[in-house]
N, C-alpha and C positions, 0 to 999 in steps of 0.2 A: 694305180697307174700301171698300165700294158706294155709294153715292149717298145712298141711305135708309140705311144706317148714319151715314151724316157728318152727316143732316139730324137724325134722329131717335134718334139714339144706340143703342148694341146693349141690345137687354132683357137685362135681370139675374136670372137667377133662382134662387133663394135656398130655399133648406130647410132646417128647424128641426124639433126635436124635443121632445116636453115629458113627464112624466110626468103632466101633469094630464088628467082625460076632456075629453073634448070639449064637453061641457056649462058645464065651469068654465073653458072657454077661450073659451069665448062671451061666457058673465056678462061674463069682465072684460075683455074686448074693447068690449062695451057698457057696461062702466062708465068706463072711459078716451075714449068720446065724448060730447061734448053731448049734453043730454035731450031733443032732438029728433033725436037719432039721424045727422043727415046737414047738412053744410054744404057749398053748394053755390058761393056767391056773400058774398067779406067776409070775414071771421074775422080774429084781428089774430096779426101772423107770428109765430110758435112756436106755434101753439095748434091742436091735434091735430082731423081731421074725417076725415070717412069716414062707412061705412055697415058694417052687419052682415046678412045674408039667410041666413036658416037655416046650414049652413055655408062659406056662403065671406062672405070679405070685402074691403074696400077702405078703404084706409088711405094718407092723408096728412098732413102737416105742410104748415099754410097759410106761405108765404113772401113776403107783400106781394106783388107785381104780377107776380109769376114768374108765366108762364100753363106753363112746360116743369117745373114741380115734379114730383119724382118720385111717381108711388102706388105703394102693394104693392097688387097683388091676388093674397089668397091662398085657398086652401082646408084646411079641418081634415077631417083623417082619422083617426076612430079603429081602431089598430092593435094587439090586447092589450090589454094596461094601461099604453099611452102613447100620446098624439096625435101628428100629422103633419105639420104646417103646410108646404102645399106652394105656392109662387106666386113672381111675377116683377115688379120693377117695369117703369113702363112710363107714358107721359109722361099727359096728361088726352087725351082722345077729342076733342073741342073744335076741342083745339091742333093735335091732329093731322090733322081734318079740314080746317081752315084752309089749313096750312101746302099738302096738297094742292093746295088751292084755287087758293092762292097761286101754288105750280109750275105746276100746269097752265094758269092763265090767262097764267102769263109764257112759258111755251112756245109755245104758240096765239100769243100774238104776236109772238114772234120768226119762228114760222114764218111766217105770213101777211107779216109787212113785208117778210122776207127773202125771197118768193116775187114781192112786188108790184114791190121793185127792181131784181129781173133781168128781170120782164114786161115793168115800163118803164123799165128803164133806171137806171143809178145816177146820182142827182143828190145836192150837198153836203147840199142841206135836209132830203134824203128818208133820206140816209144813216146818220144819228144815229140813228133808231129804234131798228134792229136795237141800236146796245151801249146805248140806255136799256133795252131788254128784257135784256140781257144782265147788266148791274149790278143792274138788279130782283131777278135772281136769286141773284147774287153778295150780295145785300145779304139778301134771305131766308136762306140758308145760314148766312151767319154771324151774326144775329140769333138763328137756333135754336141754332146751336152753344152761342152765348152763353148764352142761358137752361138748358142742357142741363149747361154749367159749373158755371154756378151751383148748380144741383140737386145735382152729385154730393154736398157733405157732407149733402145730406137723406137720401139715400138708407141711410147709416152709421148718422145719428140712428135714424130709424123701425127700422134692423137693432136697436140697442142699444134702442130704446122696446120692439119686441118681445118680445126676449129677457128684458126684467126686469119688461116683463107678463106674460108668461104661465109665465115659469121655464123658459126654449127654450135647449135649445144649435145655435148653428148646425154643420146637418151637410153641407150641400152648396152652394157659388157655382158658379154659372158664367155667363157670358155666351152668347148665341146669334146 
């Protein structure tokens, strides 16, 4: 496991199969969210948000103040006379931008302190910096982890929400 897998956890992704067209996999795609189609901000936890765009979509389960909640983002493929549902969960864009943000500004400071104490010299007052930056990090990591924990039983829910909306068997997991 890599840096960003420990931070961000490995994307999951999931394929399902339905014999409904792809048209009726839409309807009730859209009928299983709010009638405004998309909640972005609020919803109270168990209660289903997402968007639908021509055939792909995004789908989660709001979980109070979790910002690491899993989404499916999937696409419908019709194949025959059965659809395809092909997609992977994967944390909010947001959080993940953040969480970057997060590292890269605690790295840029560890580097920089830990450049300025060899310039000039290592003194006691000056020396704490470098493992404040280093705990910053440490304390990032395992905050994402944590929220990342917590998601996993979402991730099962929205499998089985799927599955008994649209009549899906799942035909393939993997992680990446």
């Amino acid at each position: 496991m890599n840096i960003k897998e420990f931070i961000f956890g490995k994307k999951r992704t999931v394929q399902f199969s339905t014999l409904l067209p792809e048209s009726e996999c839409i309807s009730r795609l859209n009928g299983l969210l709010p009638a405004k189609g998309t909640i972005w901000i609020g919803g109270s936890p168990g209660e289903i948000a997402g968007r639908v765009k021509g055939s792909t979509f995004l789908i989660w389960k709001n979980a109070g103040r979790n910002s690491w909640k899993p989404q499916y983002r999937g696409e419908l493929k019709q194949t025959g006379k059965s659809t395809i549902i092909d997609g992977s969960f994967d944390i909010q864009g947001f959080t993940k931008g953040l969480m970057y943000f997060w590292f890269g500004f605690g790295l840029v400071m560890l580097l920089t302190s830990s450049i300025a104490l060899f310039v000039n010299g290592v003194s006691a007052d000056k020396s704490i910096f470098p493992v404040g930056c280093i705990g910053e990090l440490v304390f990032g990591a395992l905050v994402s982890r944590l929220g990342i924990w917590i998601g996993e039983k979402q991730q099962q829910s929205i499998i089985e929400l799927i599955k008994k909306t649209l009549e899906a068997k799942q035909i393939n997991v993997q992680a990446e």
